[in-house]
N, C-alpha and C positions, 0 to 999 in steps of 0.2 A: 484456524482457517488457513488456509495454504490458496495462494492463487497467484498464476500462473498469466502478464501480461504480456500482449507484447508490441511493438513500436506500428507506429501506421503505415501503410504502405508509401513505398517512396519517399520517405522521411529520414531525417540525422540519429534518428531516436534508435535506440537497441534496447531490443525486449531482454526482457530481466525477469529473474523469478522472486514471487514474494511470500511471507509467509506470515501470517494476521494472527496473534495470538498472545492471549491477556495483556492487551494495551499495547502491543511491541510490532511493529511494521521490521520482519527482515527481509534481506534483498540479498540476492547471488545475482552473477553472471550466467546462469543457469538450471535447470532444476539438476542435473547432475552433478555439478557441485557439491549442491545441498543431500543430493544420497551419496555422495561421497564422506559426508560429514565435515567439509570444508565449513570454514567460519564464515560467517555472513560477511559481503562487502560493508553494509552498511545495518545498524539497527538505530530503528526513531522510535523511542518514546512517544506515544500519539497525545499523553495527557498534557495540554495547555495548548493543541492546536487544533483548528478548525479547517474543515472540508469546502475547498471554493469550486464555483463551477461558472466557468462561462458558458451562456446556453449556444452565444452567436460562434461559437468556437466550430470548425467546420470538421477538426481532428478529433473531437472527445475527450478535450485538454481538461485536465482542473490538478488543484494542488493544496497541501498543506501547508496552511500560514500558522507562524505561533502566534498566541494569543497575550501570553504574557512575557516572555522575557525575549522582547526582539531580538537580541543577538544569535538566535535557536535560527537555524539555515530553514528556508523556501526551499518545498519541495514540488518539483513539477513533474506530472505527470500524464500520457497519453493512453487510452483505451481504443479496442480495436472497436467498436461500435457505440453508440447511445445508449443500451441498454448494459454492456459491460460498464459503461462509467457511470450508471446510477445505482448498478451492484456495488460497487467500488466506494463508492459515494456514500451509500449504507451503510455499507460493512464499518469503515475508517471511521464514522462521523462517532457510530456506536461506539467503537474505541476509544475515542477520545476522551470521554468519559470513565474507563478502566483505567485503574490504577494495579501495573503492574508486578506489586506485590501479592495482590489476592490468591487466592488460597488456588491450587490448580488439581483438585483432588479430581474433577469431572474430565472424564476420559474426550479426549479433543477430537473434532469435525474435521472432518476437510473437504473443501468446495474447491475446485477449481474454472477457473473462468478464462476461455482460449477463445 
């Protein structure tokens, strides 16, 4: 799953590309970047963290907390609308439970979410 967020209007935040697949959150500065074949700025492991959401959040804020070995970095996150951040939400939560070793024989999806 590949998707594509990006910072809310009028905000600090800089949109960033992502890309969801077998348990692994990567992240460019770009989706051109990533078809340049550039390495990901950042890859997260999703397995031992969980998807939080503030509902009173007026941005479409939420983040990945670990769940076991606290010294694993807080990741925060912004969605351009409410229902971007409950796709987001979905998507990650389901991850988390992948273990990215599994088998990747099944030809990969991709969803993009602007």
């Amino acid at each position: 799953v590949q998707v594509a967020i990006a910072a809310a209007a009028a905000s600090p935040w800089q949109p960033r590309f992502f890309a969801l697949s077998y348990g692994t959150l990567r992240y460019w500065h770009n989706e051109e970047e990533r078809r340049q074949g550039k390495h990901p700025a950042a890859e997260i492991a999703l397995q031992g963290y969980e998807v939080l959401i503030d509902a009173e959040d007026p941005f479409w804020g939420f983040e990945l907390r670990p769940t076991v070995d606290e010294s694993r970095r807080v990741w925060y996150f912004r969605a351009k609308s409410e229902e971007d951040r409950i796709e987001w939400a979905r998507c990650l939560a389901a991850q988390t439970f992948v273990d990215g070793s599994v088998s990747r024989r099944r030809s990969q999806r991709t969803v993009v979410i602007e």
